[in-house]
C-alpha positions as CSV (number, residue, x, y, z in Angstrom):
1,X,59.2,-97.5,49.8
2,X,60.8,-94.7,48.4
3,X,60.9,-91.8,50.2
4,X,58.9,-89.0,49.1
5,X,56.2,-90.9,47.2
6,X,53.1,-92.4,48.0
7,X,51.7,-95.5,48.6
8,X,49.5,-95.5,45.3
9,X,52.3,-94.4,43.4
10,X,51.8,-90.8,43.4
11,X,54.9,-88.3,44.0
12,X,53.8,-87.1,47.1
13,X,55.8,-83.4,46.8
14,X,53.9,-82.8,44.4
15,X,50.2,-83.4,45.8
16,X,51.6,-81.3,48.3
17,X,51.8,-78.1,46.1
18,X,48.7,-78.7,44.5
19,X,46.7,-78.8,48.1
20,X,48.5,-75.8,48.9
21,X,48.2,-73.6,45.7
22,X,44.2,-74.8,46.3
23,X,44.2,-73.6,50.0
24,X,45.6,-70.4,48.7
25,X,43.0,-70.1,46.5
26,X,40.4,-71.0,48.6
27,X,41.0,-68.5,50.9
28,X,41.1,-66.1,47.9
29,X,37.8,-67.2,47.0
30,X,36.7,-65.9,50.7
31,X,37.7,-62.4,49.1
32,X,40.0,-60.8,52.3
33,X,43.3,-60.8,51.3
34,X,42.9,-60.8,47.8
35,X,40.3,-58.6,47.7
36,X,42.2,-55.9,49.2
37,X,45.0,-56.1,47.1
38,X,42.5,-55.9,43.7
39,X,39.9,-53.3,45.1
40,X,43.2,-51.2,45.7
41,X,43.9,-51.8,42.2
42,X,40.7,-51.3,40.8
43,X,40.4,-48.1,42.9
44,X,43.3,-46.5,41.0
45,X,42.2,-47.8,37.7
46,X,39.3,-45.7,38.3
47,X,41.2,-42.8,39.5
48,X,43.3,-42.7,36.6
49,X,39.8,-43.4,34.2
50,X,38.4,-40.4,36.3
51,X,41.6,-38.1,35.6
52,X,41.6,-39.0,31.8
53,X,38.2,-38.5,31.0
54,X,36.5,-36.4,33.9
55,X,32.6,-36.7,33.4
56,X,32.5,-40.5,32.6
57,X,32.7,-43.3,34.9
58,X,34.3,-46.2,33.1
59,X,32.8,-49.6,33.8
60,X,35.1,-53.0,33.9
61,X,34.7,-55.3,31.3
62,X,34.2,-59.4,32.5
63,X,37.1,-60.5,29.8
64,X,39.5,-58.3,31.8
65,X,41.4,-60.7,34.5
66,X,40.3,-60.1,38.3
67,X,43.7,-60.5,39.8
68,X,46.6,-58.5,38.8
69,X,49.4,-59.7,37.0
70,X,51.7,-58.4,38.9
71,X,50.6,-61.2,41.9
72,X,52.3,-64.6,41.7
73,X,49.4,-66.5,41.7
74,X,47.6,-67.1,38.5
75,X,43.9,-69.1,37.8
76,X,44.4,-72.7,35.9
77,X,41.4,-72.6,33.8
78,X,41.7,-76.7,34.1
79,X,40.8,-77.4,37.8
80,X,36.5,-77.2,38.3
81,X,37.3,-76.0,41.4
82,X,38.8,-72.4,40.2
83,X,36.7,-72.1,37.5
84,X,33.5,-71.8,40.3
85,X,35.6,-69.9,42.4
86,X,37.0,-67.4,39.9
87,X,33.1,-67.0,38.5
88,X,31.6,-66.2,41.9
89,X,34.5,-63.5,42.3
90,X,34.0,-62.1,39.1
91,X,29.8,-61.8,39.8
92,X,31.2,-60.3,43.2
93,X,33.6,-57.9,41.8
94,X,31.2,-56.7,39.2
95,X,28.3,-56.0,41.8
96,X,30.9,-54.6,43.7
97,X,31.6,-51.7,40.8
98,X,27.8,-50.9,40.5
99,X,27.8,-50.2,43.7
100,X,30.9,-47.7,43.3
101,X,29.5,-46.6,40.4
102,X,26.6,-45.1,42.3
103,X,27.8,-43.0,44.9
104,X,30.2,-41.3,42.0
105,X,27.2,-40.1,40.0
106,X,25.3,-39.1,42.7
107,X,28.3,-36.6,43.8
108,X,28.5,-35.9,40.2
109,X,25.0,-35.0,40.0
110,X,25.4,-32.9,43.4
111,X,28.4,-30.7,41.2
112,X,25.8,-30.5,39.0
113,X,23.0,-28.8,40.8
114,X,25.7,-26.7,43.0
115,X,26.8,-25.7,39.7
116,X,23.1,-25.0,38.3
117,X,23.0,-22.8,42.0
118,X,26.0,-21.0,41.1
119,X,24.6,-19.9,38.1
120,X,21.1,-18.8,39.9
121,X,23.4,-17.0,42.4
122,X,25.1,-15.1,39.4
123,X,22.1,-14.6,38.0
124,X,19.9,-13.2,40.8
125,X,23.1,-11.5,42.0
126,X,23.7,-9.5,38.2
127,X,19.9,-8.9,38.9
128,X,20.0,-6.8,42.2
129,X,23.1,-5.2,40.6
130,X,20.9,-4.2,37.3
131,X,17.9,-3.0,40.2
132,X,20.7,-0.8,42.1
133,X,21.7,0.8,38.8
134,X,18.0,1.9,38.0
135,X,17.4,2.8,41.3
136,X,20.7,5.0,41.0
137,X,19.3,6.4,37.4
138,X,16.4,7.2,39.0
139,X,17.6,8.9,41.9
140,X,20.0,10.9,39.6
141,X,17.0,12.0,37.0
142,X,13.7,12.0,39.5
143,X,10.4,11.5,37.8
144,X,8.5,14.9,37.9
145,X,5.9,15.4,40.0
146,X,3.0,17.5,39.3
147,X,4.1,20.3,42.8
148,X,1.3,21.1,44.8
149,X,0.9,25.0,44.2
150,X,0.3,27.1,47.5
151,X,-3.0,30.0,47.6
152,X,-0.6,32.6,47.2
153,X,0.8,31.2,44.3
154,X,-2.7,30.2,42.7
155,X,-3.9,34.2,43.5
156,X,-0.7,35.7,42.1
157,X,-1.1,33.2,38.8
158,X,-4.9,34.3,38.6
159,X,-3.7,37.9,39.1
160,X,-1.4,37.4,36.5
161,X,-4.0,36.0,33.9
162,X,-6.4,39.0,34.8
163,X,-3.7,41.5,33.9
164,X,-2.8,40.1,30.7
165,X,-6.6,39.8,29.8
166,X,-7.2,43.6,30.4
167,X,-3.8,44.3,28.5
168,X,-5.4,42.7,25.7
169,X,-8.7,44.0,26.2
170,X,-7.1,47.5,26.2
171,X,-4.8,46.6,23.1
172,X,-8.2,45.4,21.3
173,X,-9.6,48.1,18.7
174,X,-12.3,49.4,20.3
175,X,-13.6,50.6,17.0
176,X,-17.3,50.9,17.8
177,X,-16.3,53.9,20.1
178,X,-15.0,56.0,17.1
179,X,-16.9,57.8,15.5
180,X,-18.2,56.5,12.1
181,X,-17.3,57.6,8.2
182,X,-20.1,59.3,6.5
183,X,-21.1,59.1,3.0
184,X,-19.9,55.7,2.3
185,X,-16.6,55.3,3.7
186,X,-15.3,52.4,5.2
187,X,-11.8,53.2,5.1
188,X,-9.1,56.1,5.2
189,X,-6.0,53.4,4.9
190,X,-5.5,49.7,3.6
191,X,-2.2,48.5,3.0
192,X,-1.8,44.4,2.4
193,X,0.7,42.2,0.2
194,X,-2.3,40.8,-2.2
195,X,-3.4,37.1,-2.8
196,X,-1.7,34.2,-2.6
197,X,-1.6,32.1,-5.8
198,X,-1.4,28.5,-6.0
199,X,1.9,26.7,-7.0
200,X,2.0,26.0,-10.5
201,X,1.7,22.3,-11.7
202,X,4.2,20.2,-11.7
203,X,4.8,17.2,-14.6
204,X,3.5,13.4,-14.1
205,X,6.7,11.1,-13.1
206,X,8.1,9.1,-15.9
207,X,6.3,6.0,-14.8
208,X,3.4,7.5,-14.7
209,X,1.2,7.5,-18.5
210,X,-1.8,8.5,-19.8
211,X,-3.3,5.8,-22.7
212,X,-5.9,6.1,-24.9
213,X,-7.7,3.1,-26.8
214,X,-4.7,0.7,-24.8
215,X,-1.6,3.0,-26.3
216,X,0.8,5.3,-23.8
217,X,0.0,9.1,-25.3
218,X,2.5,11.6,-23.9
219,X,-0.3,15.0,-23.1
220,X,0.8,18.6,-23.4
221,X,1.3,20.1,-20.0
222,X,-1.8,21.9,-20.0
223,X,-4.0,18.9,-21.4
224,X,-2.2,16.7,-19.0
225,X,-3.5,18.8,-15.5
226,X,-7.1,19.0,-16.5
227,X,-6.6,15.1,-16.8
228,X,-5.2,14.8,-13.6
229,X,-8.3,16.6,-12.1
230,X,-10.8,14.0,-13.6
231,X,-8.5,11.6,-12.4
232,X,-8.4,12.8,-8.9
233,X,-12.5,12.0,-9.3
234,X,-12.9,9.0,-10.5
235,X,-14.3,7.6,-6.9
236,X,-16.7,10.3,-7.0
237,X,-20.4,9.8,-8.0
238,X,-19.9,12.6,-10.5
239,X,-17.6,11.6,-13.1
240,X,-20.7,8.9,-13.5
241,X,-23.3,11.5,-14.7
242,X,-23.5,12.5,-18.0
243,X,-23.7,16.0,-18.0
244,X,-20.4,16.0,-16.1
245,X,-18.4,13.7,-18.4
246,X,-19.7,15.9,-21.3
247,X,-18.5,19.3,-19.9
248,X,-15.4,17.9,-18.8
249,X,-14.6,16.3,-22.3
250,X,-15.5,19.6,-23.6
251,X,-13.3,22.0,-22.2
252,X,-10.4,19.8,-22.1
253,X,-10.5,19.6,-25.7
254,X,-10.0,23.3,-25.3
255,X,-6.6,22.8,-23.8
256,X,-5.3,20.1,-26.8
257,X,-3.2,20.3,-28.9
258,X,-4.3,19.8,-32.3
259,X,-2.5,16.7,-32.9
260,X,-4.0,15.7,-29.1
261,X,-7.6,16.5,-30.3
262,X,-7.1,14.9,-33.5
263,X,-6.0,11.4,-31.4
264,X,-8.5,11.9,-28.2
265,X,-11.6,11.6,-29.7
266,X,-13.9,10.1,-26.8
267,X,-13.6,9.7,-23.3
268,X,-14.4,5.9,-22.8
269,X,-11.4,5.0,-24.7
270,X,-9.2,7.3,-22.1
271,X,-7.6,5.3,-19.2
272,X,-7.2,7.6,-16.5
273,X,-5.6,4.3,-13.9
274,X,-2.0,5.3,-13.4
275,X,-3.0,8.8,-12.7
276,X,-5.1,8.4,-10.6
277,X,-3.0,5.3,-8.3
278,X,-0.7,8.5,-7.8
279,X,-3.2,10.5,-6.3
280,X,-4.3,8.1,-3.9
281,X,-0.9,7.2,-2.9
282,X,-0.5,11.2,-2.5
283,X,-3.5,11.0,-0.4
284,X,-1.9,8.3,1.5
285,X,1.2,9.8,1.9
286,X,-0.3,12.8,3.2
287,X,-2.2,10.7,5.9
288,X,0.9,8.7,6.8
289,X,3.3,12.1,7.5
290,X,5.3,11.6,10.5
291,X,5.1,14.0,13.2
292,X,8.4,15.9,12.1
293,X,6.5,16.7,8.4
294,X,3.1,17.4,9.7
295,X,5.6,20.2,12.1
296,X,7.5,21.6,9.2
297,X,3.9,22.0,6.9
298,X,2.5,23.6,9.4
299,X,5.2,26.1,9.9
300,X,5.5,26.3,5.8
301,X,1.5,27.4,6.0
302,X,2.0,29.7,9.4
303,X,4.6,31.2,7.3
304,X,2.2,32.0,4.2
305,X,-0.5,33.5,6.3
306,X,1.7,36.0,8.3
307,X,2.7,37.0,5.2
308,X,-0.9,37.1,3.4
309,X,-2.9,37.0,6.3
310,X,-3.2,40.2,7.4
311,X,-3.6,43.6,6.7
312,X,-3.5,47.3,8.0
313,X,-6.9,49.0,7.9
314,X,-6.7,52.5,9.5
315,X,-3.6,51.6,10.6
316,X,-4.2,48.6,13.2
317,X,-3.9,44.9,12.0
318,X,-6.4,43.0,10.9
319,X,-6.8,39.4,9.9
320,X,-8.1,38.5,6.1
321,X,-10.6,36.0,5.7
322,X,-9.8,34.4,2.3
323,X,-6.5,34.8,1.3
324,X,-6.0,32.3,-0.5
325,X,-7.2,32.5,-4.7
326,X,-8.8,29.3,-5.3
327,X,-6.4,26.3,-7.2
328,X,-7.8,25.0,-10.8
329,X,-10.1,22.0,-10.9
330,X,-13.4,20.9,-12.1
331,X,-16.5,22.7,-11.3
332,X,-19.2,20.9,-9.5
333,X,-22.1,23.1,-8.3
334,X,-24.9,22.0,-6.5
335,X,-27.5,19.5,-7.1
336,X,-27.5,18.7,-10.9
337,X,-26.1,21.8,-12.1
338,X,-25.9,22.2,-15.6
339,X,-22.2,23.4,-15.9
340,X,-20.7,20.8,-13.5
341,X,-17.8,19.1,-14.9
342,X,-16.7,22.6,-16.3
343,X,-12.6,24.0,-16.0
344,X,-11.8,25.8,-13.5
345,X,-9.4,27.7,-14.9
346,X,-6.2,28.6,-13.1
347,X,-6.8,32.2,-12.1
348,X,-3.6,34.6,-13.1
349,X,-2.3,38.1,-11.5
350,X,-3.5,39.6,-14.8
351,X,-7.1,38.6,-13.6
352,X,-7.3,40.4,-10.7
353,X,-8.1,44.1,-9.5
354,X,-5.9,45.3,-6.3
355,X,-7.8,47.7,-3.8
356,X,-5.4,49.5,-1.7
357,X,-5.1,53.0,-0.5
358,X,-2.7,55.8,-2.5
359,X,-0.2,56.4,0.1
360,X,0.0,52.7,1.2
361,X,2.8,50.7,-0.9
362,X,1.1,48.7,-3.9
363,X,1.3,44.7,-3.4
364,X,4.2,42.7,-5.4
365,X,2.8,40.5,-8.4
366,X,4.3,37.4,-9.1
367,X,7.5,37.4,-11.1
368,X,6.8,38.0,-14.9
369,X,3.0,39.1,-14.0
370,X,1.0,42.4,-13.5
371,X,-1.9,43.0,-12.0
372,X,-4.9,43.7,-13.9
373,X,-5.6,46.8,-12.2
374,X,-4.9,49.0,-9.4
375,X,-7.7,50.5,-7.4
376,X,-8.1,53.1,-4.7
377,X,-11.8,52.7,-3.6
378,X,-12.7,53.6,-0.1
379,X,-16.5,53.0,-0.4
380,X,-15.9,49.2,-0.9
381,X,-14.6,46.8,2.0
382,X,-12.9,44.0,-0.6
383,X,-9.0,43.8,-1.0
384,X,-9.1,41.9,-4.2
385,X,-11.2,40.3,-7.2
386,X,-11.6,38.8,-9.5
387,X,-14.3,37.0,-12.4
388,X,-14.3,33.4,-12.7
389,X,-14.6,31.6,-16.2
390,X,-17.3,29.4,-15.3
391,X,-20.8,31.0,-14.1
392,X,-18.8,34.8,-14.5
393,X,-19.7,35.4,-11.3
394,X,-17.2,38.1,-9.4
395,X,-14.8,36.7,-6.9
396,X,-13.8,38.7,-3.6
397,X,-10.8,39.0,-0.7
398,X,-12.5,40.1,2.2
399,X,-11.6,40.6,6.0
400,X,-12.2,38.1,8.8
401,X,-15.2,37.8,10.4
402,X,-14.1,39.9,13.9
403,X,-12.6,42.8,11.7
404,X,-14.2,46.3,11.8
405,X,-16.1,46.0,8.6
406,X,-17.2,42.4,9.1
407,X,-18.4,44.3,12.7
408,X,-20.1,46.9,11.1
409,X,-22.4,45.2,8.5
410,X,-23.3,43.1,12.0
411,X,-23.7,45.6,13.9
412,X,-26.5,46.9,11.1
413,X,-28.5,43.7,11.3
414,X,-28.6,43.4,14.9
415,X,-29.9,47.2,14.7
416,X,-32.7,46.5,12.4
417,X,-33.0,43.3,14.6
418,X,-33.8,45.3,17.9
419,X,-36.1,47.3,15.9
420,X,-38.5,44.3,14.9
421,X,-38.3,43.2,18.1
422,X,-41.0,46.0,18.8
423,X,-42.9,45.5,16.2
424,X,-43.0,41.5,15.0
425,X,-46.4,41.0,16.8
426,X,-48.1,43.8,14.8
427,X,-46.5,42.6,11.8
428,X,-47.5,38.7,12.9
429,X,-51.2,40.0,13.4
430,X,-51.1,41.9,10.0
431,X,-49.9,38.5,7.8
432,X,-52.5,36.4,9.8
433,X,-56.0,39.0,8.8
434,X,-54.2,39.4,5.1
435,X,-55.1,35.4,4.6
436,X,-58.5,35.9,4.4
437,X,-58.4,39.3,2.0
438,X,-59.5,39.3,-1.6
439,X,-57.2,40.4,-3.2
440,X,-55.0,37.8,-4.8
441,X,-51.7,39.6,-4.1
442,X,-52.3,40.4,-0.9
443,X,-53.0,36.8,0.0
444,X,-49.5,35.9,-1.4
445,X,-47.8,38.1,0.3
446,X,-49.1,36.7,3.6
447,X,-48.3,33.0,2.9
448,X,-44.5,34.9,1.6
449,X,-44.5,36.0,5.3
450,X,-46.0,33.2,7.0
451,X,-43.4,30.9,5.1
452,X,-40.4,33.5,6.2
453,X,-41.5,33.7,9.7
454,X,-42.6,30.1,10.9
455,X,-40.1,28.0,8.2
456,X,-37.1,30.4,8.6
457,X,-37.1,30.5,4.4
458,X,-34.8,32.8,2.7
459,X,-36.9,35.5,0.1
460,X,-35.3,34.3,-2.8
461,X,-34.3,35.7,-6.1
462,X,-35.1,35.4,-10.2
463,X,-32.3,33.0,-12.0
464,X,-31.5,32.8,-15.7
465,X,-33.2,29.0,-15.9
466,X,-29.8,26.2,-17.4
467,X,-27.0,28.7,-16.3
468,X,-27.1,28.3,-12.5
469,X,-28.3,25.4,-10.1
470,X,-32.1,24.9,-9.3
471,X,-31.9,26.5,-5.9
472,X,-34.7,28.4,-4.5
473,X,-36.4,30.6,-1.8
474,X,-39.5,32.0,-0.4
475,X,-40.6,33.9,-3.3
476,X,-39.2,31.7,-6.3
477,X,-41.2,28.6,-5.1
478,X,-43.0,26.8,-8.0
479,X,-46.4,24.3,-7.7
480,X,-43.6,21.6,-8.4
481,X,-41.7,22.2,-5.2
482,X,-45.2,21.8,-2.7
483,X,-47.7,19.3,-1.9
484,X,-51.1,19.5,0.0
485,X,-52.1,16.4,2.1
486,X,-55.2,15.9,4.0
487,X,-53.9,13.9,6.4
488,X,-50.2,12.4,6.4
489,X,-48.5,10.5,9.7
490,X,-51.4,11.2,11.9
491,X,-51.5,15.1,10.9
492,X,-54.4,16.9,9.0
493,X,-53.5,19.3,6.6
494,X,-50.2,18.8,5.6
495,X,-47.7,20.9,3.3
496,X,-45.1,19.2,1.7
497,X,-42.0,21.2,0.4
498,X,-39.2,19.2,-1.8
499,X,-36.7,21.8,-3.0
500,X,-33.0,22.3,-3.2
């Protein structure tokens, strides 16, 4: 026998290596010394995964070989024995990386919420700091606080009120204390700057038009203002009525041209729409005024009535009651008045008397105006008037209410008022036994004075009948105006009155 080989043939160095290489791998299948050497590098596979893409945990793939081939030993796919082994290591190994795996994200996730904490830190921490600052504003710029006033200080305040009160009560024109004008005067000195007149009108915008029968007419400026008053109306109930619509059509006719009165023709072909959208978005405008404009049109009108508001009468300042000359428009009267829908016509200096004294300085008209005339009247207690187009009735500037001759005429009335104090039962007893007399007129005059006295009715005076409105008094009462019931709601003898 040879030596070296074995009995069945085989060459026994041979076997020999192959049951060693096996052993070797057997005890690598056991997973201590190989194990070490591949979790090692594994471990810095990972670390360098980690440092090249921080955030992401790189998982290894089963293709990839499980030793290293930098180790002298290598698998031969060809023994069963290997292929087992190598499996159950690579199952191993895999489990082994999930459970790597978890720890990793878990500290991941930890950075993550410390990071999340961080950021609540900041946050609450930019917080107090934002608190501090206000606190600091507000210590620098204290909210006021309403200071409790000592009972000196609330006596010396009231003191203080009382003085200025008797200041003004001895600054107040006693007037009632002087002694009174005779034969008619009411005045020895008037001096005031006159009336203030309305702006004049200003010209529709280019986008605004008039059309009649569905064609843009271009109106005169004088034709074009009494338009824009009808306009301003047409939500009103009267530019419905009749009489209205006629009177207005009328007198605007009046203010055509004759090449505008030879085109307008009637009314229902007039479309009055664009003017008056631009009314109501005046309206609007006015309603919408921010607080800085409402300021400066207040101040604009303060401005106007120190200027025409007052007056000196006997030398001490008095306030005016009507200033103001009343702005063009359409008349409308009361109840169905027979001239309503009428022009107002725009009232000029020409039209109107001045009353003044001689030695006070005579009020400035307008520029390019005069007044109508000058007076110097003393007996009368109006500044300025004037006679409007429409009923001809005359037109007055007089003084306030609290002025001297406002007090006087009161003073009158309550005088004649303390007198029939002492006598309104006799006069009450007198109207009650005159019921029952025979005569006709006396009778009348009773139920005059049992009307005034119970119903509070003014006496009332004769009209011209279709040139003023169908108001009535006391004595002016017609059968139309009063009905008799026997019995009405529960009552017996019932009168009825239904009058404007």
């Amino acid at each position: 026998m040879e030596k070296g080989k074995d009995p069945d043939g085989g060459d026994m160095r041979t076997k020999h290596k192959k049951e060693v290489k096996l052993k070797r791998l057997h005890s690598g299948a056991g997973g201590d010394p190989i194990k070490s050497s591949s979790s090692k590098t594994t471990n810095s596979q990972q670390q360098r995964d980690r440092s090249e893409s921080p955030g992401k945990v790189r998982t290894l793939k089963t293709q990839e070989p499980l030793i290293s081939t930098s180790g002298s030993l290598k698998p031969e796919p060809e023994e069963d024995d290997f292929t087992s082994n190598s499996a159950g290591v690579k199952r191993k190994r895999i489990k082994d990386e999930l459970l790597e795996e978890t720890p990793i994200r878990k500290s991941r996730s930890k950075k993550h919420s410390n990071d999340g904490d961080s950021e609540g830190s900041q946050n609450k921490k930019a917080k107090r700091q934002t608190k501090k600052a206000v606190k600091k504003e507000e210590g620098e710029h204290p909210v006021s606080k309403k200071v409790k006033r000592t009972k000196e200080e609330i006596e010396e305040a009231r003191q203080l009120k009382m003085k200025k009160k008797e200041e003004e009560e001895q600054n107040r024109w006693r007037w009632w204390e002087e002694k009174k004008y005779e034969d008619g005067v009411k005045w020895m000195s008037l001096e005031h700057n006159g009336p203030y007149f309305p702006p004049e009108y200003q010209p529709l915008p280019d986008d605004v038009s008039f059309y009649y029968n569905g064609k843009k007419v271009k109106l005169s400026l004088a034709a074009e203002e009494v338009a824009l008053f009808f306009a301003q109306m047409l939500d009103h109930e009267y530019t419905t009525k009749q009489v209205f619509r006629e009177n207005f059509f009328k007198d605007w006719r009046k203010e055509m041209t004759a090449e505008e009165r030879s085109l307008i023709q009637h009314l229902e072909k007039c479309d009055f729409g664009e003017l008056h959208n631009l009314h109501k978005a005046k309206v609007e405008a006015r309603k919408n005024m921010s607080k800085e404009e409402k300021q400066a049109l207040k101040e604009a009108n303060q401005k106007i009535t120190d200027e025409y508001g007052y007056c000196l009468l006997d030398r001490h300042k008095e306030r005016i009651g009507n200033f103001k000359i009343e702005p063009p428009g359409l008349f409308r009267g009361r109840g169905e008045h027979p001239k309503q829908g009428m022009l107002k016509k725009r009232v000029q200096p020409e039209d109107v008397i001045i009353n003044c004294s001689k030695d006070s300085r005579i009020p400035v008209p307008p520029a390019g105006h005069r007044w109508k005339e000058v007076r110097h009247d003393n007996t009368v207690t109006w500044l300025a008037s004037w006679t409007e187009n429409v009923q001809g009735s005359i037109k007055y500037i007089m003084l306030n209410a609290n002025s001297k001759l406002k007090g006087e005429k009161d003073w009158e009335k309550y005088e004649v008022a303390r007198k029939l104090k002492s006598c309104v039962d006799d006069i009450r007893d007198q109207y009650l036994r005159d019921l029952k007399s025979k005569e006709m007129v006396t009778r009348q005059r009773a139920v005059a004075l049992y009307f005034i006295d119970k119903l509070a009715l003014r006496a009332g005076n004769e009209k011209e009948e279709g040139e003023t409105a169908d108001t009535v008094g006391c004595c002016s009462l017609r059968v139309e105006h009063i009905t008799l019931h026997d019995q009405l709601d529960g009552n017996e003898c019932v009168v009825e009155f239904d009058f404007l």
